[in-house]
GUKEKOL-362929 format. One record per residue (C-alpha): residue in three letters; x, y, z. Coordinates in steps of 0.1 Angstrom, whole numbers, plus 5000, padded with zeros to 4 digits. Layout:
{atom "ALA",{X,Y,Z}} ...
END
This chain:
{atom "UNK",{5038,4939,4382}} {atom "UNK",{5077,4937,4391}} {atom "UNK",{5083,4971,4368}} {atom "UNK",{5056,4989,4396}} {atom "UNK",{5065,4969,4424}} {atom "UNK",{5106,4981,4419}} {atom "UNK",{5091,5019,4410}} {atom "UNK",{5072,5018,4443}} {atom "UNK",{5109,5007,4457}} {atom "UNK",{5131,5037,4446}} {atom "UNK",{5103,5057,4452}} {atom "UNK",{5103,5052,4491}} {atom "UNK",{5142,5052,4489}} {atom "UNK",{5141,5088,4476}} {atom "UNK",{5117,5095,4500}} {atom "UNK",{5137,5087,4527}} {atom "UNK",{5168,5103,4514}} {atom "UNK",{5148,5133,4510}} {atom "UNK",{5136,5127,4551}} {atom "UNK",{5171,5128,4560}} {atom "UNK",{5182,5162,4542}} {atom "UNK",{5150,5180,4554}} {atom "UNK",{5155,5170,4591}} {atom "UNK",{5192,5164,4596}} {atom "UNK",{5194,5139,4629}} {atom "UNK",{5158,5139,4628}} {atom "UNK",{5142,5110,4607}} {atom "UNK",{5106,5112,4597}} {atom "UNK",{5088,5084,4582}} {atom "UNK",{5053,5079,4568}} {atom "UNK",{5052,5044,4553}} {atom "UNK",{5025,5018,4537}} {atom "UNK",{5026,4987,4549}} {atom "UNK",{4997,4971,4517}} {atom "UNK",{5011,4934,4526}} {atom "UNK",{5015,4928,4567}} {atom "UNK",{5052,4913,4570}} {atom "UNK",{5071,4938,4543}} {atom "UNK",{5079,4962,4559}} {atom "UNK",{5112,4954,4564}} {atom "UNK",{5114,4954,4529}} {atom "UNK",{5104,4988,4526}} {atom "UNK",{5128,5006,4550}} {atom "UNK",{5163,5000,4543}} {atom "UNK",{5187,4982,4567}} {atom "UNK",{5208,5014,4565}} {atom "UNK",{5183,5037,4577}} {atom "UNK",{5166,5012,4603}} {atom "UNK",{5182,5027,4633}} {atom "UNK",{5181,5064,4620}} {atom "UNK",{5147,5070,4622}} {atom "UNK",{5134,5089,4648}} {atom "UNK",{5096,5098,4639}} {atom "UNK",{5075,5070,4619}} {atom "UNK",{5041,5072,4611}} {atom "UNK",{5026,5037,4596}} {atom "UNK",{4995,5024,4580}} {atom "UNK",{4981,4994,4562}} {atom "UNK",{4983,4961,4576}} {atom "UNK",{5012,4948,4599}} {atom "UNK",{5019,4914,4612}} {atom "UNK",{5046,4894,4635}} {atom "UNK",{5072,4903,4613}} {atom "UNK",{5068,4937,4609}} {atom "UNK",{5063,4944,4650}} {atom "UNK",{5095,4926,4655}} {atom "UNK",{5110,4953,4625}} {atom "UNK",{5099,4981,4646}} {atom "UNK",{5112,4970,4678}} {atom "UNK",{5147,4968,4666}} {atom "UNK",{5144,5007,4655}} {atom "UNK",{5130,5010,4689}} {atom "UNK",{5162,5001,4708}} {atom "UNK",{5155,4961,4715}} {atom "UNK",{5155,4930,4690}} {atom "UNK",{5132,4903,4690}} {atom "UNK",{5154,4885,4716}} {atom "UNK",{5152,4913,4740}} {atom "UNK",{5193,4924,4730}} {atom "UNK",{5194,4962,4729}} {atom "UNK",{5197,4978,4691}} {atom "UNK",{5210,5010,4681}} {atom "UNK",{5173,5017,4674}} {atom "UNK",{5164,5056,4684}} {atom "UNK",{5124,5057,4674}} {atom "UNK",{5110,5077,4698}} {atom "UNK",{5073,5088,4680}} {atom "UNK",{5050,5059,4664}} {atom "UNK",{5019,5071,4652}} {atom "UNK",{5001,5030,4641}} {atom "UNK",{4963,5050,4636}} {atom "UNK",{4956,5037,4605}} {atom "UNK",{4971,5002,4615}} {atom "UNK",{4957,4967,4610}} {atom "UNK",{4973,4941,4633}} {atom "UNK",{4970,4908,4620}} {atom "UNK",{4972,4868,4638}} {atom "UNK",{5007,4852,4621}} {atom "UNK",{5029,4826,4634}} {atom "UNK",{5061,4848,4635}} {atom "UNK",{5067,4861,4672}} {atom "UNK",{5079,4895,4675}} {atom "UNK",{5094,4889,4707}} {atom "UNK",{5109,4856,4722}} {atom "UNK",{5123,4853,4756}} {atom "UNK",{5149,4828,4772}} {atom "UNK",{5148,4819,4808}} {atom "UNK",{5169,4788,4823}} {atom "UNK",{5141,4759,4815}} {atom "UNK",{5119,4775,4791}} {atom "UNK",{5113,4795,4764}} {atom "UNK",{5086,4824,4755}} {atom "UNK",{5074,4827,4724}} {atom "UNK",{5047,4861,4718}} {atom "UNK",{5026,4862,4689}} {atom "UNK",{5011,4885,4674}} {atom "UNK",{4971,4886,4675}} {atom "UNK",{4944,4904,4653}} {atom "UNK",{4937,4939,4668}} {atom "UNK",{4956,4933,4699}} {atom "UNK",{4984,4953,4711}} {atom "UNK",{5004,4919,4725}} {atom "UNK",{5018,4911,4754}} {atom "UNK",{5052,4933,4765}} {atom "UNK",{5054,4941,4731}} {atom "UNK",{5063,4969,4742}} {atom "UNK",{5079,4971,4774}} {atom "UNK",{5113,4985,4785}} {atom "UNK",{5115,5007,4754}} {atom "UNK",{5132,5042,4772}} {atom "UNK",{5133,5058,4735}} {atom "UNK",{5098,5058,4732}} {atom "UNK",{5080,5095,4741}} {atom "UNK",{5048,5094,4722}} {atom "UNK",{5023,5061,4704}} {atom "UNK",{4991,5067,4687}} {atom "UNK",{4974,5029,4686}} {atom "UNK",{4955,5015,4662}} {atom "UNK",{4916,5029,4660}} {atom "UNK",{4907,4991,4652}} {atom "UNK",{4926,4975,4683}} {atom "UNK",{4905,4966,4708}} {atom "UNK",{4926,4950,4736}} {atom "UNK",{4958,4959,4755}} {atom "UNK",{4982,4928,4765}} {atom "UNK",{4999,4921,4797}} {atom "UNK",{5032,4941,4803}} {atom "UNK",{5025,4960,4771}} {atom "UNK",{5043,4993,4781}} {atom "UNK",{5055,4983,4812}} {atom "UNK",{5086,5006,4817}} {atom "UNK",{5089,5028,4790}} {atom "UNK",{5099,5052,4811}} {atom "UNK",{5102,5084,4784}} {atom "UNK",{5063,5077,4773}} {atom "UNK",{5048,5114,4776}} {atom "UNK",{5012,5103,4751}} {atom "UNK",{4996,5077,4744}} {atom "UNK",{4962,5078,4719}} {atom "UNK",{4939,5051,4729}} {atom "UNK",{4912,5044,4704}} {atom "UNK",{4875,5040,4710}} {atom "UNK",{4874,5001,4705}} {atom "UNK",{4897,4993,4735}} {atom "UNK",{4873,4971,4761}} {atom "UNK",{4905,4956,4787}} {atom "UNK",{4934,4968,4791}} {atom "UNK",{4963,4938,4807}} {atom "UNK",{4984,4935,4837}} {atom "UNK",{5011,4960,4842}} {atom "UNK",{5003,4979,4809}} {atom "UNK",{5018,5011,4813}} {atom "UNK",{5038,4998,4846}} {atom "UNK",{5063,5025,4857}} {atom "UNK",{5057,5045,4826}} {atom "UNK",{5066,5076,4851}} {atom "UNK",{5064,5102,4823}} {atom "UNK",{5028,5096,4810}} {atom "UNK",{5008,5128,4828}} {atom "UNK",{4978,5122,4815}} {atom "UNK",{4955,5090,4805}} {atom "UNK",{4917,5099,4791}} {atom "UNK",{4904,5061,4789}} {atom "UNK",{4876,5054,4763}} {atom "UNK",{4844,5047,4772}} {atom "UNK",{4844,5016,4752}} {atom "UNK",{4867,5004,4782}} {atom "UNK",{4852,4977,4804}} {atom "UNK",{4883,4961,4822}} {atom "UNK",{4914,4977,4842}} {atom "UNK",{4937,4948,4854}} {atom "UNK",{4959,4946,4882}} {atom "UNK",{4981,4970,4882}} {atom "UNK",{4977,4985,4850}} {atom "UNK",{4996,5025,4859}} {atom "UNK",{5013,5013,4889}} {atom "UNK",{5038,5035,4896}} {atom "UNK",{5034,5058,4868}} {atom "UNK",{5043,5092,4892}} {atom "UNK",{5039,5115,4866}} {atom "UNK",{5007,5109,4859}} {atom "UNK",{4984,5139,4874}} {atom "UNK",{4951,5133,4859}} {atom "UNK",{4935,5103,4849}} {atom "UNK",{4895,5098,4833}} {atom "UNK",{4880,5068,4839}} {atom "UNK",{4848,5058,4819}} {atom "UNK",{4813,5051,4836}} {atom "UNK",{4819,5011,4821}} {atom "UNK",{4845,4999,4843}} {atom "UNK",{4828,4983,4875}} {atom "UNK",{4860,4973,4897}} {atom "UNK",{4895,4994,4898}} {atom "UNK",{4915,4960,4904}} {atom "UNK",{4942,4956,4928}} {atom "UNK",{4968,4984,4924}} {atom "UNK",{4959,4999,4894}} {atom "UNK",{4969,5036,4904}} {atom "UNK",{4993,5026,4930}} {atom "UNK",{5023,5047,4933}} {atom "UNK",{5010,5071,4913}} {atom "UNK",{5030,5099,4932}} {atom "UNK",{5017,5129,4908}} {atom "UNK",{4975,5121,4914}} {atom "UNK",{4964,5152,4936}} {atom "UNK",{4926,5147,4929}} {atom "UNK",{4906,5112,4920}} {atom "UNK",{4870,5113,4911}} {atom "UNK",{4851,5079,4906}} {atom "UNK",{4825,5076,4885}} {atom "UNK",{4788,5060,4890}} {atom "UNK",{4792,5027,4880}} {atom "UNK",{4821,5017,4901}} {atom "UNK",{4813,4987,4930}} {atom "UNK",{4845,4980,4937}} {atom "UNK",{4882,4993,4948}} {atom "UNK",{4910,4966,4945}} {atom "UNK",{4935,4956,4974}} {atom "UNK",{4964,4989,4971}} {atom "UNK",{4943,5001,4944}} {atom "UNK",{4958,5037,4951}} {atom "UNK",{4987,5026,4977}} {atom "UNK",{5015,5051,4981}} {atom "UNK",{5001,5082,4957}} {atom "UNK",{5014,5109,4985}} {atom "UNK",{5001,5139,4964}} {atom "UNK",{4967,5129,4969}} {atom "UNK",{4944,5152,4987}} {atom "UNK",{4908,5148,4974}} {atom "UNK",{4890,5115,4966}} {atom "UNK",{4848,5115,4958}} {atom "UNK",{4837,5076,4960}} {atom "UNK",{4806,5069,4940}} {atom "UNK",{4771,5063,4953}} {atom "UNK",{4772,5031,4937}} {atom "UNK",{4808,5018,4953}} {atom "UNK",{4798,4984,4969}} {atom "UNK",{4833,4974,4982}} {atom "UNK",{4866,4987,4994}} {atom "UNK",{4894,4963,4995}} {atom "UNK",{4921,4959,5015}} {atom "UNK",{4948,4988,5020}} {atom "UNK",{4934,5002,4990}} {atom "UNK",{4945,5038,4998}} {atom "UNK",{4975,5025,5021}} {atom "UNK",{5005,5055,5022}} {atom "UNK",{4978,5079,5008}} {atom "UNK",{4997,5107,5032}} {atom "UNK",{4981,5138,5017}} {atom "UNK",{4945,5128,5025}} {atom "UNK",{4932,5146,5051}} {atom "UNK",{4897,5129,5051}} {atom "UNK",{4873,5110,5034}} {atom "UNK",{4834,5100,5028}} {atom "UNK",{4822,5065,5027}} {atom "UNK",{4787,5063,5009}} {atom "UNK",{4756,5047,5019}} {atom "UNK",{4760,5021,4992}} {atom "UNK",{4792,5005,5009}} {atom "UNK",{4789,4972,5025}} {atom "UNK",{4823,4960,5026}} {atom "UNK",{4857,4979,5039}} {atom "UNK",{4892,4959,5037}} {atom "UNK",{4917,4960,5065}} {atom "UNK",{4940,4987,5064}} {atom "UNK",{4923,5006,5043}} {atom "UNK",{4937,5039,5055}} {atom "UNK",{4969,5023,5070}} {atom "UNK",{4998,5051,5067}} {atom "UNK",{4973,5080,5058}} {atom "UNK",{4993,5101,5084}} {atom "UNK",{4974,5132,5071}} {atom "UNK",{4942,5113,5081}} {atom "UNK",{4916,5132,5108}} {atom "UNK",{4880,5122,5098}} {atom "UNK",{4867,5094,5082}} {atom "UNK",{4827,5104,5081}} {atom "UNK",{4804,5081,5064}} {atom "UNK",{4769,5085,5047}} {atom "UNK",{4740,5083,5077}} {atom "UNK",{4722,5060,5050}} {atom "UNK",{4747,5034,5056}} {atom "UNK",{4732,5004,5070}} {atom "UNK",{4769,4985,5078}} {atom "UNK",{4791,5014,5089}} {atom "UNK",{4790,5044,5109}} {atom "UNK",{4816,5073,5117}} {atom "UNK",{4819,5090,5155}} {atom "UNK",{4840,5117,5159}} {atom "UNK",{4856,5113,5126}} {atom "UNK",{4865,5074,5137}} {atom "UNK",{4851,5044,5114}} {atom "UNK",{4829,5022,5136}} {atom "UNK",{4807,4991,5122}} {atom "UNK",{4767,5005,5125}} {atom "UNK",{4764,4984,5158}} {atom "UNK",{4796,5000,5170}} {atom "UNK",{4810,4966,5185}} {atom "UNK",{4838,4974,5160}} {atom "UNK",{4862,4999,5159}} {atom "UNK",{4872,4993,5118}} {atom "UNK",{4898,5025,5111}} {atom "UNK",{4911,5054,5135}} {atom "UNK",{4925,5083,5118}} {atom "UNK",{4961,5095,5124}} {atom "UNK",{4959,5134,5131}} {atom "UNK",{4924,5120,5155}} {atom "UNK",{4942,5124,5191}} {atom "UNK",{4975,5111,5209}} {atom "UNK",{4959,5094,5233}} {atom "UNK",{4926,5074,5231}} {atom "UNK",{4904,5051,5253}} {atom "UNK",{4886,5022,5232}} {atom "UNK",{4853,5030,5237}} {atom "UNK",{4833,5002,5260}} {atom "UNK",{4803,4983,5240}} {atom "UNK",{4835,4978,5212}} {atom "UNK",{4843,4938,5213}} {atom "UNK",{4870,4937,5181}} {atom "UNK",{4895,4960,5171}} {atom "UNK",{4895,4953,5130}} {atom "UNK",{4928,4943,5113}} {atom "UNK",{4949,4976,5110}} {atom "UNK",{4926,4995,5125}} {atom "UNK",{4955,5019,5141}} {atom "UNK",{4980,5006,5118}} {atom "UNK",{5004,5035,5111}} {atom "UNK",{4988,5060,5135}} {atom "UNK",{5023,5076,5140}} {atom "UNK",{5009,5103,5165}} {atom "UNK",{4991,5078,5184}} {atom "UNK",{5010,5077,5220}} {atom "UNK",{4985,5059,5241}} {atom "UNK",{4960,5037,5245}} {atom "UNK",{4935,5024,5269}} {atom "UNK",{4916,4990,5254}} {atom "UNK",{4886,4988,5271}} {atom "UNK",{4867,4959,5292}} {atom "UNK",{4848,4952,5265}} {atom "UNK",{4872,4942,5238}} {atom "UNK",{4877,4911,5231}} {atom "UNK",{4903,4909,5200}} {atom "UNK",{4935,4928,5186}} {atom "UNK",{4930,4918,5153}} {atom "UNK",{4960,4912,5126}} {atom "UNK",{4978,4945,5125}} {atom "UNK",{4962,4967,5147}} {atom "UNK",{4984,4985,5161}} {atom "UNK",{5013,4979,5138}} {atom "UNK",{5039,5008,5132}} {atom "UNK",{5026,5032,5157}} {atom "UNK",{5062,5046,5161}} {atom "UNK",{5058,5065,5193}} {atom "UNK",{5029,5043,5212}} {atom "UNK",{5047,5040,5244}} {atom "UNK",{5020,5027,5270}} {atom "UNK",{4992,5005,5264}} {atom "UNK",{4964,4991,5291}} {atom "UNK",{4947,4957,5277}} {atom "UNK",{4913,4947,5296}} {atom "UNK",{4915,4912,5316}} {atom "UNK",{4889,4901,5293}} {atom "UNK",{4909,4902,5263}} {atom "UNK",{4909,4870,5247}} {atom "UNK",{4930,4872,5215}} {atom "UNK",{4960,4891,5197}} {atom "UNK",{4965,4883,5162}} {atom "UNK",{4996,4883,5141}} {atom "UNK",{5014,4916,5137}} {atom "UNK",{4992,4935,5160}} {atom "UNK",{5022,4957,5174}} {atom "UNK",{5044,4947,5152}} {atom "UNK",{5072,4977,5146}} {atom "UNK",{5062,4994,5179}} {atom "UNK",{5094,5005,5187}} {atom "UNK",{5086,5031,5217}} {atom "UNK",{5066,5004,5233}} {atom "UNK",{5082,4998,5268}} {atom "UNK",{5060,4974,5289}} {atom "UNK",{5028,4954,5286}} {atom "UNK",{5009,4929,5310}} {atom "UNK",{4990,4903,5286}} {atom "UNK",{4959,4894,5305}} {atom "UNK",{4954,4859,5321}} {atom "UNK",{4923,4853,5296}} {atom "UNK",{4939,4857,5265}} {atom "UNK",{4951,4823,5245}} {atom "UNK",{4959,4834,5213}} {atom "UNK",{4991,4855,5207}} {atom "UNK",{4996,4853,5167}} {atom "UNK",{5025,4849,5147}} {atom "UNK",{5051,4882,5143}} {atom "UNK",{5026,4898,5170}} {atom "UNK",{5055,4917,5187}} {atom "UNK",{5077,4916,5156}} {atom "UNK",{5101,4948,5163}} {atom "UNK",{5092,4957,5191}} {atom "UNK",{5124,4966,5200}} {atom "UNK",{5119,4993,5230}} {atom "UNK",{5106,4967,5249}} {atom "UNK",{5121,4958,5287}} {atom "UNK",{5088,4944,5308}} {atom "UNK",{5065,4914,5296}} {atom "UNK",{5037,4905,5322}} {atom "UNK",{5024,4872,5314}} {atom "UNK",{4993,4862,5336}} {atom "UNK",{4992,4824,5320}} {atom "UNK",{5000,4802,5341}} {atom "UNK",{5009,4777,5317}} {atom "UNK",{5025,4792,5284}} {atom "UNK",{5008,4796,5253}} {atom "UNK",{5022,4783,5223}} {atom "UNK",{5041,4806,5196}} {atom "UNK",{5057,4812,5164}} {atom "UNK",{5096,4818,5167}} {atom "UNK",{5090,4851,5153}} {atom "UNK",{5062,4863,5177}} {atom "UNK",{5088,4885,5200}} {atom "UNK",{5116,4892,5169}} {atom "UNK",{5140,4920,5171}} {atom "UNK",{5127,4921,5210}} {atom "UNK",{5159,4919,5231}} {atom "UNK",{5155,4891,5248}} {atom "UNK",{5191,4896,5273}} {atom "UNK",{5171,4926,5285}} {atom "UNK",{5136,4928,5282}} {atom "UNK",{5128,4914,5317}} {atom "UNK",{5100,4884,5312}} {atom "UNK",{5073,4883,5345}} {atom "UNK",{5053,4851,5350}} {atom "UNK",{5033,4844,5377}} {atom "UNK",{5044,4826,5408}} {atom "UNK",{5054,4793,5407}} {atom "UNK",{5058,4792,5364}} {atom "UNK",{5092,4803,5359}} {atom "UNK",{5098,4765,5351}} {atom "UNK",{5074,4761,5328}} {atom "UNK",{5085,4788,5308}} {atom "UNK",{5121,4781,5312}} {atom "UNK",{5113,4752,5292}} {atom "UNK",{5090,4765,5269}} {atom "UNK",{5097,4769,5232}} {atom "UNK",{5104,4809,5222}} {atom "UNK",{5095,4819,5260}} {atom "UNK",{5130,4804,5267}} {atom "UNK",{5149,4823,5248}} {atom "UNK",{5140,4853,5278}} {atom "UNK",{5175,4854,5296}} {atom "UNK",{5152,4869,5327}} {atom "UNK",{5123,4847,5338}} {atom "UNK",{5116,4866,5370}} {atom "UNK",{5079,4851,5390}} {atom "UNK",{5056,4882,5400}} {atom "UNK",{5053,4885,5434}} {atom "UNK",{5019,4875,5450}} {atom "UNK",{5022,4908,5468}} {atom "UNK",{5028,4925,5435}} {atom "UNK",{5016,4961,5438}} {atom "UNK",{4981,4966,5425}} {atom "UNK",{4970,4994,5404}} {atom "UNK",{4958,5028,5424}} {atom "UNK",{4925,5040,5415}} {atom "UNK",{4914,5082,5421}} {atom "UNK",{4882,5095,5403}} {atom "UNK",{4891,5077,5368}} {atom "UNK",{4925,5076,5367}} {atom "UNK",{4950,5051,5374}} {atom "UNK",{4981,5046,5387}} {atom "UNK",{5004,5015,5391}} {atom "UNK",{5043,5017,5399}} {atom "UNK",{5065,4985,5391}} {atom "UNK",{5097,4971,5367}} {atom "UNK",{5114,5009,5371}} {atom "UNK",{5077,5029,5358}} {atom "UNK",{5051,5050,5374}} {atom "UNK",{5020,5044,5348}} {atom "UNK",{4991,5067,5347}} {atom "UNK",{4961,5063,5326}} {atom "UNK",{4932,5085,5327}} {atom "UNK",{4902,5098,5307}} {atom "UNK",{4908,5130,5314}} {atom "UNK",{4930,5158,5318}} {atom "UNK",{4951,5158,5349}} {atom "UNK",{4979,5177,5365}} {atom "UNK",{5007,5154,5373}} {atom "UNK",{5038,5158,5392}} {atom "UNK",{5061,5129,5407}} {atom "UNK",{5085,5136,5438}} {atom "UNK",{5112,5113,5456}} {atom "UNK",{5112,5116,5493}} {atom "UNK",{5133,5141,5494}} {atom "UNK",{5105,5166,5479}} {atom "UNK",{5126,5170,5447}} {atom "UNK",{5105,5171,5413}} {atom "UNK",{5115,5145,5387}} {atom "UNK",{5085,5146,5367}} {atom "UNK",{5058,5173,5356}} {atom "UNK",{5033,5172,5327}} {atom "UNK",{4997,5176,5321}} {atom "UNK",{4982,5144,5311}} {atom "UNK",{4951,5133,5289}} {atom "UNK",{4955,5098,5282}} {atom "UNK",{4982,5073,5294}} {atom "UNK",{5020,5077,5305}} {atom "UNK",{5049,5051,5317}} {atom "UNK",{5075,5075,5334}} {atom "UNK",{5111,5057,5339}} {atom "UNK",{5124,5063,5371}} {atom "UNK",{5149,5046,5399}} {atom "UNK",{5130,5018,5420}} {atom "UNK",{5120,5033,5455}} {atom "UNK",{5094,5052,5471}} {atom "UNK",{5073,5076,5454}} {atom "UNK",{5049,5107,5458}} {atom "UNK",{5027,5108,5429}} {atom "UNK",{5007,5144,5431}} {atom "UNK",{4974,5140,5410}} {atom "UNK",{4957,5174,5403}} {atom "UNK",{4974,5187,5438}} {atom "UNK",{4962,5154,5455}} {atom "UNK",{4992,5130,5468}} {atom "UNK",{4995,5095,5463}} {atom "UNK",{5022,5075,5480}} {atom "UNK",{5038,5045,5453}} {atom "UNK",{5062,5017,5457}} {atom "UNK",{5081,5013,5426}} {atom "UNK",{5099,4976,5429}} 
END
């Protein structure tokens, strides 16, 4: 047995002297591994970081997955090798349980031992390696590890067999030159964000077995143009497909139940979207940052959800759930509405104005958050609520009046708001608030109105005193002009005009001179000196006091 055992032994050296001479720089193996654990003992330390190309089969252990990491670039300890293995084709593999890790990692108070497990690809076995372009797995393996590929960013294929039902977190994470993924139908779970960030990838099959895309599991996927769901699918994760800008046409299946939060958040290249009759759930801020965005239409069969106009309404219409970017500038909450949802207008950049109806009763979280160029905004006096973040980043916003029935302003609620120079509070008595709740606002500017006889209470007030101006409102403060639907109100250095319909507008000083003309549909804050004004309104004049 040790006469054959040391024939077999010269004859794989001569083999791989002959691999060398045939392929110069290039290093081609095809090895059997018939005991898992030799086959360092079958490659020669010389040639270990040489090869280039190495096709395996027979039965491989801890040992030998720790061997092939080293020729991959990274030892067992994570230190980088002069390994250059770029091409492992492991089809006729067996991986095999042993109590040798292949990879151990160090942190500060612990240590990380990974083992291998029978017909598992373990995990971030692995992950980080740059050299590798091309892997053909196992046909028995039938499970994928956490962090199993995550960051090899030079992978171009990857073979998946037919046995493979779950594939871990972050498996192919950032592998950005993977283009294509065909997933086997044996498949029946996709974990958190399994080809996050993998921008290269441009199409992508997903078997009718898998019942939930979980959390982020395409996200950044820069390269998708085109997604197609099949039947089967209930659920889409929170960020499922956040930030893949080349994405133009999704189809959601008639059997999709829920849509998580932001789960096509940054999708810029959408231009619209269907909802089916079988949803029952939508997440906030699904659609946040589609700035492409100009209909959201949903199946009539839907017994939760309806679309007007292109805008996603709940089927009573008493919410307003997602407005679409490219919709209109300017837009007057319809009245019946009583909630805006959380990031329904969220990153509606062309969004310039709004009017919130009488009927509203909250701003929920985000609502309104980075609408870059929303300048003017009229809230109802029956407004009760604002919730965190709901104009956060609103950075054109100049003035707002927050109505005397309102007791809730949440936390970070006019985070960055940083255009800001008028605050109207009708409280008499100040609400309470996180230290964040006006952030980035500058406070030894933006002027800070309370009504008469408050400025005290304020003054002494936790955040509100941080306001260098605490200024009372005058009981004869100007009230707002009203002329067949449209309104207009002059006060704190603006003329503001709201209307539900197109108007011609032009503003004079006494003197007749012009210093403003537009056509409006919608709302406008015009910044102009205090003083006397003549407010012309579709050729009818309107005399205004600007204090």
């Amino acid at each position: 047995m040790k006469r054959r055992h040391w024939l077999f032994l010269i004859m794989n050296a001569l083999f791989l002297m002959n691999s060398i001479l045939s392929y110069g720089e290039e290093v081609k193996l095809t090895i059997h591994v018939d005991s898992a654990g030799s086959l360092p003992s079958l490659i020669d330390s010389s040639l270990m970081y040489q090869v280039t190309d190495l096709t395996l089969s027979g039965n491989l252990n801890g040992t030998d997955l720790r061997f092939i990491r080293g020729m991959a670039g990274f030892n067992w300890f994570g230190d980088s090798t002069p390994g250059i293995l770029s091409k492992l084709d492991m089809k006729d593999v067996t991986i095999h349980a042993s109590d040798m890790p292949y990879r151990i990692d160090v942190f500060d108070d612990w240590t990380s031992h990974s083992y291998t497990e029978d017909n598992k690809i373990g995990d971030a076995m692995f992950s980080d390696f740059s050299n590798i372009t091309s892997i053909i797995l196992p046909t028995s393996v039938n499970a994928i590890g956490n962090n199993s590929f995550t960051n090899c960013s030079g992978l171009k294929y990857i073979e998946l067999p037919d046995a493979i039902k779950s594939i871990g977190i972050n498996a192919f994470k950032n592998c950005s030159a993977l283009d294509s993924i065909i997933l086997p139908d044996s498949l029946r779970l996709l974990s958190y964000a399994a080809f996050q960030g993998c921008t290269g990838l441009k199409t992508v099959t997903i078997p009718s077995g898998i019942t939930k895309i979980s959390g982020e599991s395409f996200a950044d996927c820069t390269g998708l143009t085109s997604l197609q769901l099949p039947e089967g699918v209930t659920t889409i994760g929170g960020l499922a497909f956040m930030g893949n800008t080349g994405l133009t046409t999704v189809q959601l299946p008639n059997s999709l139940l829920s849509i998580e939060g932001s789960a096509f958040f940054k999708c810029s290249g959408l231009t619209s979207i269907r909802i089916p009759g079988s949803v029952v759930f939508i997440g906030k801020s699904v659609f946040r940052d589609c700035t492409q965005m100009d209909s959201i239409i949903v199946d009539e069969s839907n017994a939760y959800y309806c679309s007007v106009d292109g805008i996603l309404f709940n089927k009573t219409k008493t919410e307003l759930v997602s407005f679409p970017n490219q919709h209109a500038s300017t837009y007057t909450i319809p009245n019946g509405v009583v909630s805006i949802y959380g990031g329904a207008f969220a990153g509606c950049t062309e969004l310039k104005s709004v009017i919130v109806s009488a009927s509203v009763k909250t701003l929920g979280e985000e609502s309104f958050r980075g609408c870059s160029i929303l300048d003017s905004v009229f809230l109802s006096d029956s407004l009760n609520s604002i919730e965190s973040y709901a104009f956060s980043h609103c950075a054109s916003l100049l003035s707002i009046t927050i109505p005397e029935q309102v007791t809730v302003i949440g936390n970070y609620a006019f985070w960055w708001c940083t255009g800001l120079i008028a605050l109207h509070i009708k409280q008499a008595t100040p609400l309470n608030l996180n230290s964040y709740t006006f952030y980035q606002v500058n406070k030894d500017t933006c002027k800070l109105y309370v009504p008469a006889g408050s400025a005290s209470l304020y003054q002494s007030a936790s955040v509100w005193s941080d306001f260098k101006y605490i200024l009372e409102e005058s009981p004869l403060a100007p009230e707002p002009i009203l002329y067949d639907d449209i309104t207009v109100l002059g006060r704190d250095g603006l003329i503001m005009v709201s209307t539900t319909k197109t108007a011609r507008l032009q503003v004079y000083d006494l003197c007749g001179r012009s210093v403003y003309k537009n056509t409006l549909e919608g709302s406008s804050e015009i910044v102009v000196d205090k003083g006397v004004y003549i407010v012309s309104i579709n050729g009818r004049p309107i005399k205004i006091m600007v204090m």
